[in-house]
VOGU-3710 file (C-alpha; in Angstrom, 3 decimals, decimal comma):
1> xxxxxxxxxx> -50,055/219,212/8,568  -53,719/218,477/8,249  -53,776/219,014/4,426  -50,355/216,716/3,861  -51,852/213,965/5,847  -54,948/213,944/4,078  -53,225/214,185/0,739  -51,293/210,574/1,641  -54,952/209,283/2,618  -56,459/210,024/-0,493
11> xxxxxxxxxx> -53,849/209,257/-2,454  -52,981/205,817/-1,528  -57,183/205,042/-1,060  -57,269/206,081/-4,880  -54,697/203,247/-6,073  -57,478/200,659/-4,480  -60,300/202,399/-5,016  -60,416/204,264/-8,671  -57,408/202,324/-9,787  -59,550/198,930/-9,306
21> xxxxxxxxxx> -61,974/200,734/-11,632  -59,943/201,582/-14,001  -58,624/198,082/-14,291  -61,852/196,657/-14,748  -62,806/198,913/-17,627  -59,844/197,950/-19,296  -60,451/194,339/-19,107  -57,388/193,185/-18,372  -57,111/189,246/-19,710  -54,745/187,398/-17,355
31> xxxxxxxxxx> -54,696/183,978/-19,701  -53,520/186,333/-22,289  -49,758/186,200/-23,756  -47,504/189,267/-22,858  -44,786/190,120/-25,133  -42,124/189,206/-22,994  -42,832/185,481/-23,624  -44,487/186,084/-27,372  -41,253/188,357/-28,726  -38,294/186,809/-26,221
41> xxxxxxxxxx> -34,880/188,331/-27,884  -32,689/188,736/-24,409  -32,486/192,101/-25,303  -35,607/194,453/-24,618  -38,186/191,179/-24,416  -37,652/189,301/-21,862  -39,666/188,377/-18,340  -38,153/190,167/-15,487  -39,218/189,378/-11,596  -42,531/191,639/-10,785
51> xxxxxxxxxx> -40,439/193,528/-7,962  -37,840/194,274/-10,463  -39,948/195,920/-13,386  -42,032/198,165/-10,776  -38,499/199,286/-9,352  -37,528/199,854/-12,937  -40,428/201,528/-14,017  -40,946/203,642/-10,674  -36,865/204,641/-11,225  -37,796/205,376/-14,755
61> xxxxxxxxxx> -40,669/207,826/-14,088  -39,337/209,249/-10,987  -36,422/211,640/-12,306  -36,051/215,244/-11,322  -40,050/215,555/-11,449  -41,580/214,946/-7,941  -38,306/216,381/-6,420  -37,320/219,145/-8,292  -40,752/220,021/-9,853  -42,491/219,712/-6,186
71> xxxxxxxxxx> -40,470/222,267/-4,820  -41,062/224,194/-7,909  -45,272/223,815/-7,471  -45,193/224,306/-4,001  -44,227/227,789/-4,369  -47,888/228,252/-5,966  -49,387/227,343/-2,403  -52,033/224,914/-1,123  -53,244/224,243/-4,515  -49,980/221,960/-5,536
81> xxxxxxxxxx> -50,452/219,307/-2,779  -54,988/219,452/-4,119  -52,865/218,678/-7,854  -50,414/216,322/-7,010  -53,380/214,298/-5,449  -56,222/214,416/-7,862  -54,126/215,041/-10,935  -51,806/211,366/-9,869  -55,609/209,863/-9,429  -57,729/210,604/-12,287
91> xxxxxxxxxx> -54,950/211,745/-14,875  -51,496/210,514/-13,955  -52,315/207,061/-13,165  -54,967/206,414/-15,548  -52,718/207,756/-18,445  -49,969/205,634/-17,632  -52,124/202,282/-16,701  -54,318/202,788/-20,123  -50,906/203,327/-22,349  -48,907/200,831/-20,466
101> xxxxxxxxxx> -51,731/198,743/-21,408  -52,293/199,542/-25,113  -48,236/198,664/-25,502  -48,732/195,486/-24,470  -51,758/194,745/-26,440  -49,755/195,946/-29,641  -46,605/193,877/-28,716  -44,669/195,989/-26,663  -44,264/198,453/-29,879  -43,560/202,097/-28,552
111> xxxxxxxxxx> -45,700/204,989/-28,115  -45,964/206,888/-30,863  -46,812/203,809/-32,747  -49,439/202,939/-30,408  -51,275/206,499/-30,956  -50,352/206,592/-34,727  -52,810/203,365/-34,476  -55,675/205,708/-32,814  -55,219/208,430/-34,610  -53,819/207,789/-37,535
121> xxxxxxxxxx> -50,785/208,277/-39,708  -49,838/212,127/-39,990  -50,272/211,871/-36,137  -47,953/209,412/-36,076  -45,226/211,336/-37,670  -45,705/213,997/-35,422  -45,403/211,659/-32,692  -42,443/210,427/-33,805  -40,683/213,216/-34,031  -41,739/214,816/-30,924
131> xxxxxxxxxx> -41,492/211,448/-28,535  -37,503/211,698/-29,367  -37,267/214,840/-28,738  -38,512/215,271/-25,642  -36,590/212,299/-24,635  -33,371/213,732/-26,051  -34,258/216,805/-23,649  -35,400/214,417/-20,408  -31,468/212,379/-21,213  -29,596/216,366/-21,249
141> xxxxxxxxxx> -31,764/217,677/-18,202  -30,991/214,667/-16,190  -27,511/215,043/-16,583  -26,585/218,421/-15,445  -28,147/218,513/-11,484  -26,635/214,901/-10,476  -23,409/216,191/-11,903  -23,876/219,591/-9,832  -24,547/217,353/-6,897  -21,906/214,334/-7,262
151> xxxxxxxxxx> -19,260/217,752/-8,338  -20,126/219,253/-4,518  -19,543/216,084/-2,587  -16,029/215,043/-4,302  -13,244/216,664/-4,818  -11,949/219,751/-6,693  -10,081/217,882/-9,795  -14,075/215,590/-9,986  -16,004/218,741/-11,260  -18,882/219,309/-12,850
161> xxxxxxxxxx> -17,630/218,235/-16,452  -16,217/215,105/-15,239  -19,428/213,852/-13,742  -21,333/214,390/-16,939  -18,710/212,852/-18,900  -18,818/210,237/-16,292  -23,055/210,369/-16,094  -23,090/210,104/-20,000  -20,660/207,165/-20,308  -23,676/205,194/-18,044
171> xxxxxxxxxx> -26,400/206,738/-20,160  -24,927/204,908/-23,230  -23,985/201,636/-21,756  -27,901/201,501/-20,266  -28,813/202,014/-23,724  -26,748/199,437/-25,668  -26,335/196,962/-23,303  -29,090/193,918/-23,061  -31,755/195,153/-20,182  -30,692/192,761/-18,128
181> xxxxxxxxxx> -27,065/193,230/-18,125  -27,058/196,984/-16,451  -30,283/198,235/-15,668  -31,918/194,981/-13,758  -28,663/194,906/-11,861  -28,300/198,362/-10,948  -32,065/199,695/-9,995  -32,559/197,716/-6,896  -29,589/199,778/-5,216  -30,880/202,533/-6,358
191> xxxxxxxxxx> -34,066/201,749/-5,694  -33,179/201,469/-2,250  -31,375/204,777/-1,911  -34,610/206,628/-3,185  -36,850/204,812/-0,583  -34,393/205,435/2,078  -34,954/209,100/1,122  -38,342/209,375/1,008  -39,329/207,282/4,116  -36,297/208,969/6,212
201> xxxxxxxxxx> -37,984/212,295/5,411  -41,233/211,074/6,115  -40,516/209,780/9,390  -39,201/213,705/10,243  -42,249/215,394/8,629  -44,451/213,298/10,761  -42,866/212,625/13,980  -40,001/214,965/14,236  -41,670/217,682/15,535  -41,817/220,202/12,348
211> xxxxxxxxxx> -44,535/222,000/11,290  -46,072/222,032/7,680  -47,390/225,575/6,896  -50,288/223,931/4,314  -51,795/228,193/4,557  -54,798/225,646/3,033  -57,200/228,676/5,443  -56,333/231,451/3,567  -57,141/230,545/0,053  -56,201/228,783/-2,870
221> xxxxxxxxxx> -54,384/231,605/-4,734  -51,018/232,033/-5,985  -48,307/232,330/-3,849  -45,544/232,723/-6,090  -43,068/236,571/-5,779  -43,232/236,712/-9,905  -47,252/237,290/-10,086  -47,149/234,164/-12,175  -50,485/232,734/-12,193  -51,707/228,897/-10,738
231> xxxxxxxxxx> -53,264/228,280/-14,393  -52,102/227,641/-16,468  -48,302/227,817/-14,877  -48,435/225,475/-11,736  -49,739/222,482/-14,117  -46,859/222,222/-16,507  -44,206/223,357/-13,324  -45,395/220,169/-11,474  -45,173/217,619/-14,680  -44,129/214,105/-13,310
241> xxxxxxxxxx> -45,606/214,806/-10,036  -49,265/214,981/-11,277  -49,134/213,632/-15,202  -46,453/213,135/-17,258  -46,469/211,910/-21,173  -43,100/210,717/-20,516  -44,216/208,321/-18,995  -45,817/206,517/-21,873  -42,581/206,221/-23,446  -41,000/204,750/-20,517
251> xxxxxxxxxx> -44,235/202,098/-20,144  -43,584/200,176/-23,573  -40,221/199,401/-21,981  -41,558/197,717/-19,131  -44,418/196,356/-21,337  -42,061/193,837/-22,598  -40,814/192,235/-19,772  -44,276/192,269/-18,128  -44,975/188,123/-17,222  -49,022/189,174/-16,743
261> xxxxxxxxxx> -51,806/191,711/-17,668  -53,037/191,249/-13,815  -49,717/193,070/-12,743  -50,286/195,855/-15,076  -52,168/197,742/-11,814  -49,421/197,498/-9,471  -46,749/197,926/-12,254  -47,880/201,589/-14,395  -50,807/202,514/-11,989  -48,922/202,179/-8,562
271> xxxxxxxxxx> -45,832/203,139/-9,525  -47,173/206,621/-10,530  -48,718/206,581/-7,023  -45,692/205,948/-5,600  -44,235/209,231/-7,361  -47,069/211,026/-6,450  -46,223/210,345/-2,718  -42,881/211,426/-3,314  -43,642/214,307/-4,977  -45,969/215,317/-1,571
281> xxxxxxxxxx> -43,478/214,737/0,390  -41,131/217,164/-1,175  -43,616/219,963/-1,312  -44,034/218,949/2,260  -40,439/218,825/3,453  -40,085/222,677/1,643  -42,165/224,433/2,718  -41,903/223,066/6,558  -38,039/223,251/5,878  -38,190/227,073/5,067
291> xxxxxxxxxx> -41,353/227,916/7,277  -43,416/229,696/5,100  -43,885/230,117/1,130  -41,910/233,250/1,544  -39,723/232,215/2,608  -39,279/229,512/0,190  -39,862/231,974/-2,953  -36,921/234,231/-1,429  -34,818/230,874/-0,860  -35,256/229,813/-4,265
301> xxxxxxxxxx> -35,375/233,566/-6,134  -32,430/232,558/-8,889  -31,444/229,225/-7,923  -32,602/225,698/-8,638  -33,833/223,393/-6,019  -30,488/221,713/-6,253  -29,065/223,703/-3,031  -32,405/223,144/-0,841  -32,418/219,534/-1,457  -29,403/219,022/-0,125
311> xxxxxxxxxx> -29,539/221,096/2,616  -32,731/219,574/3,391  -31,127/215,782/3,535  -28,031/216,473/5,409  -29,796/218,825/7,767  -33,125/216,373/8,938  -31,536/213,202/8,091  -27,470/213,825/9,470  -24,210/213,102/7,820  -25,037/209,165/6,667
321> xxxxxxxxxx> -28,711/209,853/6,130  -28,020/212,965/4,154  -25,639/210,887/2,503  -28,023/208,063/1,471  -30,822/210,421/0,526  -28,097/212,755/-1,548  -27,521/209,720/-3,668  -31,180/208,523/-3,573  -31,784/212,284/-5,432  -28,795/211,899/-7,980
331> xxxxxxxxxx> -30,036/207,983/-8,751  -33,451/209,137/-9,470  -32,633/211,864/-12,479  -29,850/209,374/-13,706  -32,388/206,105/-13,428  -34,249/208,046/-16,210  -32,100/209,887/-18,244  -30,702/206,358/-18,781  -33,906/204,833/-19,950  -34,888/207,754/-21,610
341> xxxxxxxxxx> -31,820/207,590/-24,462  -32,929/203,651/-24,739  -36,566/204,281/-25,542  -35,601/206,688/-27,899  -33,637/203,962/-29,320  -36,520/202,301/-29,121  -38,614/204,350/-30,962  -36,175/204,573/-33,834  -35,642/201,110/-33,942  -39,542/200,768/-34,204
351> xxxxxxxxxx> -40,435/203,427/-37,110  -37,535/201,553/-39,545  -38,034/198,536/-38,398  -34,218/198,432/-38,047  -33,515/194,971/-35,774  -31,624/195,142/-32,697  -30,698/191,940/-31,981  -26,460/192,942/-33,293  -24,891/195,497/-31,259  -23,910/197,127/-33,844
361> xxxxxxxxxx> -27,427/198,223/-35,332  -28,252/199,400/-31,525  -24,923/201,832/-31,829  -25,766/202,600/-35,119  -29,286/203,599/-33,714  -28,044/205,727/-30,394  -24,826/207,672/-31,771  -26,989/210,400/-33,041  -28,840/210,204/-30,350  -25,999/210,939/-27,880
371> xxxxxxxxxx> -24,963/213,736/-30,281  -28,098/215,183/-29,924  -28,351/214,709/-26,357  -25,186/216,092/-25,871  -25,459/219,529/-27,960  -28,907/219,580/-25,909  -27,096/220,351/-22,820  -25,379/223,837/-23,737  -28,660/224,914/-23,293  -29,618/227,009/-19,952
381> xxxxxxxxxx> -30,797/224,703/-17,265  -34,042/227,052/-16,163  -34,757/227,185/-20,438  -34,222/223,654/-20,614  -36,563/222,967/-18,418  -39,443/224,780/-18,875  -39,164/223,519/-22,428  -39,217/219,600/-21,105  -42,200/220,260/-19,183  -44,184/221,922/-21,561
391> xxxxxxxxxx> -43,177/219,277/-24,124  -43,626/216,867/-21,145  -47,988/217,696/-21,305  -48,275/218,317/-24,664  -47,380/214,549/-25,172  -49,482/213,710/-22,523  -52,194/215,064/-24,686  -51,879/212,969/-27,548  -50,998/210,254/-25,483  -54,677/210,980/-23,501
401> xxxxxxxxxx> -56,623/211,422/-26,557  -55,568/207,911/-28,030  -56,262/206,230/-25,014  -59,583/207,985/-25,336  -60,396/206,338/-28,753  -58,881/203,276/-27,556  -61,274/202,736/-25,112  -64,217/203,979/-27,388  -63,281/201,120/-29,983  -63,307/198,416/-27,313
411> xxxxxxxxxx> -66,692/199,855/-26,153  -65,799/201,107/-22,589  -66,029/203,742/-20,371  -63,541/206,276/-22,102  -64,835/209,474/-20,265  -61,853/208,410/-17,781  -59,473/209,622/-20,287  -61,612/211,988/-21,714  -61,772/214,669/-19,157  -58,264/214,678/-18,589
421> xxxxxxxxxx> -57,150/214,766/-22,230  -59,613/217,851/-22,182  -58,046/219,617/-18,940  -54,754/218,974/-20,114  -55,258/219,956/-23,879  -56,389/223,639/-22,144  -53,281/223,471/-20,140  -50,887/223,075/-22,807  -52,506/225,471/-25,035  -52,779/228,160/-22,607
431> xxxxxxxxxx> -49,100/228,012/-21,425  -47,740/227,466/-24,597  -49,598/231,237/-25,426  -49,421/232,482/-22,363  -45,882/231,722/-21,211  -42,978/234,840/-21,700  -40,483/234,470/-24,419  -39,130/232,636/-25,560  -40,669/229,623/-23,737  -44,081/231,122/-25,193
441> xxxxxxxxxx> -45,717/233,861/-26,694  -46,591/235,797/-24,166  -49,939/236,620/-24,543  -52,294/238,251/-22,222  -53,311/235,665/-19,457  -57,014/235,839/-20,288  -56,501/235,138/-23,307  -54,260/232,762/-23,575  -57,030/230,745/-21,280  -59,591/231,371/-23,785
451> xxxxxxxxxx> -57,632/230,005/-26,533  -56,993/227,265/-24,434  -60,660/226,274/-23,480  -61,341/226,886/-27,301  -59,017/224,613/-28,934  -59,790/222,062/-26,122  -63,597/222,242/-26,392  -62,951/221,984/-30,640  -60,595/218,747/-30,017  -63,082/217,053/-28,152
461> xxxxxxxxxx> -65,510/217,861/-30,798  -63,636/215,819/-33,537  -62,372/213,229/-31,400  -66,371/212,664/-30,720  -66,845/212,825/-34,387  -64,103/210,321/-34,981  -65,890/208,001/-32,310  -69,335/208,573/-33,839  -67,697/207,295/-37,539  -66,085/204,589/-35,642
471> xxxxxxxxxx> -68,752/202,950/-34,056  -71,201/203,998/-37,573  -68,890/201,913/-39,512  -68,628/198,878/-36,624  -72,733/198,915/-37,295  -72,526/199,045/-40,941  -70,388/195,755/-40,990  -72,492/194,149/-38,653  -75,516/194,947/-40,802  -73,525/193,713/-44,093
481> x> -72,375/190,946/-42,737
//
């Protein structure tokens, strides 16, 4: 209990603490012009109320990830909650506040235009490409579990292949439709269904008389039945929870309907908090719901955390409760799978500069989308998902090391992005080589770590180099001029 209590402190003190910092390096200028005013169409630009665009970009961001991912990490041990924590704090946060920002300085244009900016045009590309992707993968993966959930609560003749049919109708009206139309209407319930959840099982963690087994005494090391290691495995397991590059292209999103830079904080930076809190309370509720991380390893040994989140709700928060929080867990998946399919629109409509005022260029635009989408979900769930979270940090990389020029050109303090574009980089190069076919190579563990570390440590040595030039030519027109 000690070590879950704690984690809430710290977390919440680091959204008014290191979050203020981050602000201020930044610079946000409140005088200045968002997009939503500058690039009004009624479709993606427009202002929206401030309590509306954090609920839309907290529904966004929290999918499947601090629920399903949590319960995932948690199996590691002790060592998930210390992650969730500092990795929301220093890397989560700060990557989402910095590229939330950087969108809106650009105009609201998406993300891999933003980084193409910072690092240039064959990066670009590559961003591109992979930014749809993975979004095509987060729009398929959020499909499947709120269809295995809605399938086990209705009955026989509503099965599983009716809800996604049903799930994926939704998906491409929130993409077509005018942001205002579907999305700003809809979030607030859901919003409420997902707070319901998290505070109901809040109020049982603290007061209702359970007992979180933290084990924090008895070391930091794995506790997972496979042998599979913290490093580089636990990182990419617990993706939304901690860090999550898609994120960034959820932000641009909300970057256009953003009324002022001052709300930027409260908008990217606390709503990753706020996922970060859920995502502790899910590791929390686990492991006190199945008493032990053995118990939670056998409970979960070929099954997805489907089964134990339900169980969970009905069981700590009764029929209604269980109810409420049931739907709270199939809004959150479906609140970004739905946004995920429109920033990929998005993002197409960016890189060919293809208008989206008509309807008919924004279906144009999504039908291959929803083709791909939909082929997407043949695959295996457990596949599937490994796949979106290692593509999940390896966009956080880029995302991190753009940022981390960003903030060199404007002459601040970019060693906040810095050392977590480094930690990550290591992360997603060691799992990608370390991780069993065919997710990875499989490589030996030590070294797939070494490669890691190397190819990190070399990065940082030409993004350096890249700064150096940057500000060397900054001088030399000073000097000219």
């Amino acid at each position: 209990m000690a070590l879950f209590l704690i984690s809430i402190a710290v977390l919440v003190g680091g959204y008014f603490i290191y979050g203020l910092i981050v602000e201020r390096i930044f610079k946000i200028e409140p005088e200045r012009t968002t997009p939503a005013y500058a690039r009004r169409d009624d479709i993606d630009y427009l202002p929206l109320p401030t309590w509306k665009v954090f609920l839309i970009q907290f529904l966004n961001i929290a999918g499947l990830g601090p629920i399903f991912g949590a319960i995932m990490g948690v199996m590691f041990g002790p060592a998930a909650f210390l992650w969730i924590v500092l990795g929301t704090i220093f890397a989560g946060a700060v990557h989402d506040f910095i590229s939330g920002m950087m969108s809106i300085r650009s105009g609201g244009m998406s993300l891999p235009e933003v980084v193409g900016h910072e690092l240039g045009t064959s990066v670009k590309q590559v961003m591109r490409v992979f930014s749809l992707l993975l979004l095509v993968l987060v729009g398929a993966v959020f499909v499947i579990n709120p269809a295995d959930l809605l399938a086990g609560m209705t009955p026989d003749y509503m099965d599983r292949v009716v809800w996604i049919g049903i799930i994926f109708l939704y998906y491409m009206l929130a993409t077509l439709l005018p942001i205002d139309k579907l999305i700003d209407n809809f979030y607030p319930i859901f919003g409420f269904t997902l707070l319901f959840m998290a505070v109901g099982l809040l109020g049982v963690l603290l007061f209702g008389g359970v007992t979180i087994p933290d084990g924090i005494s008895e070391g930091l090391h794995s506790r997972n039945h496979d042998g599979v290691p913290i490093f580089p495995m636990m990182f990419v397991s617990i993706a939304c929870g901690a860090i999550s590059g898609f994120h960034a292209t959820q932000s641009p999103m909300m970057a256009r309907c953003l009324k002022n830079e001052k709300l930027a904080r409260p908008i990217f930076y606390g709503a990753m908090v706020s996922e970060g809190l859920v995502a502790l309370i899910w590791a929390a509720a686990a492991i006190a719901f199945t008493e032990s991380y053995e118990n939670l390893n056998n409970y979960m040994a070929g099954s997805t955390p489907a089964p134990l989140v339900k169980e969970i709700s009905v069981t700590w928060l009764g029929s209604l409760g269980g109810l409420l929080a049931i739907i709270g867990v199939i809004a959150a998946p479906i609140t970004t799978g739905d946004t995920a399919l429109r920033s990929a629109r998005l993002i197409a409509a960016d890189f060919l500069k293809f208008d989206q005022r008509k309807f008919w260029k924004r279906l144009a635009l999504s039908l291959p989308i929803f083709a791909l989408a939909f082929a997407v979900m043949l695959i295996d769930f457990k596949i599937l998902w490994r796949y979106f979270a290692w593509s999940n940090q390896t966009l956080a990389v880029f995302t991190l090391w753009a940022c981390t020029v960003y903030l060199a050109r404007k002459h601040s303090a970019y060693i906040i992005t810095l050392l977590p574009a480094m930690f990550m980089t290591s992360v997603s190069v060691s799992y990608l080589l370390y991780a069993p076919r065919p997710e990875g190579l499989g490589f030996d563990l030590s070294i797939a770590i070494a490669a890691g570390v190397t190819v990190s440590l070399a990065v940082t040595g030409i993004v350096l180099m890249y700064i150096k030039r940057i500000k060397s030519d900054r001088l030399k027109r000073q000097f000219d001029y």
